[in-house]
N, C-alpha and C positions, 0 to 999 in steps of 0.2 A: 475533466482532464486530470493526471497522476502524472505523476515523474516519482521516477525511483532510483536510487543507487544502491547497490548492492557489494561488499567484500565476502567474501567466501572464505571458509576457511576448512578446507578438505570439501567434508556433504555438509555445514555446518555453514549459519547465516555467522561472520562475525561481525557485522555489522553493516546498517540499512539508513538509509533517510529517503521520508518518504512526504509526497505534498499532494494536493488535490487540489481543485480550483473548481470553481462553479457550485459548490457548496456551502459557501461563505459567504463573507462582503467581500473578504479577502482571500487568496488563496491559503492554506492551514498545511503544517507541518503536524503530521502524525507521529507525537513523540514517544507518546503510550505503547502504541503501535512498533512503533521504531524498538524499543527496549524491550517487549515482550514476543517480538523475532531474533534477538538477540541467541545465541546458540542454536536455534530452532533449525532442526535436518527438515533440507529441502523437500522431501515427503512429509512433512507435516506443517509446511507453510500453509498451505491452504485453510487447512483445518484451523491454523491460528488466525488468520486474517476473516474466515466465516467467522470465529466468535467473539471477532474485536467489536466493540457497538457503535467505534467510532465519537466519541464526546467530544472530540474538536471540532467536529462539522456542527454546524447550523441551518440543514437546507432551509429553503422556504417552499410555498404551495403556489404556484402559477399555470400561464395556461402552456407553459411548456410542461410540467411535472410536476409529481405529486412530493413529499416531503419521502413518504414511504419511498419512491418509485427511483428519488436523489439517492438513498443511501445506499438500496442496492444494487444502484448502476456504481457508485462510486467504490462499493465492495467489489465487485466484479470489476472497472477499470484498475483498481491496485494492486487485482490479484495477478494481470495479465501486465501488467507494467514490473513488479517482483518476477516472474516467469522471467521476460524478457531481461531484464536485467541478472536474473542471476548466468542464464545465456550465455552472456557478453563475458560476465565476472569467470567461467571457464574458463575461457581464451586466456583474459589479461587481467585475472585479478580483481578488477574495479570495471565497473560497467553503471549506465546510467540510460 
């Protein structure tokens, strides 16, 4: 799971906070992440979130998933959680 919020400012991220859950023991706040979307035009989020490695997660290997299989389900849920929130942040500024 991801939750995101997003502010805009113009095409421009000014600021995100971002969390994942089922990663961890505990659900993890992506700070790294979080500051290195910071200015980033909504055309090149993606491309930042593909080359983030993620170092606050810690999956584990079970017989739900593979560690491999956690990180890039958890890349692809934050990328479509930023999407949708930058969405919302059109309308009204802030979205989550």
């Amino acid at each position: 799971m991801a939750a995101a919020r997003v502010v805009c400012d113009g095409g421009e991220i000014a600021e995100t906070a971002i969390s994942v859950g089922s990663c961890s023991a505990v659900a993890q706040r992506l700070s790294g992440l979080e500051s290195r979307l910071e200015g980033v035009e909504r055309s090149e989020m993606r491309r930042t979130v593909m080359e983030y490695a993620f170092p606050e997660l810690s999956p584990i290997d079970d017989v739900r998933g593979t560690t491999a299989y956690r990180h890039e389900a958890a890349r692809e849920i934050v990328i479509r959680a930023l999407e949708q929130a930058w969405q919302g942040a059109e309308h009204s500024e802030v979205a989550a």
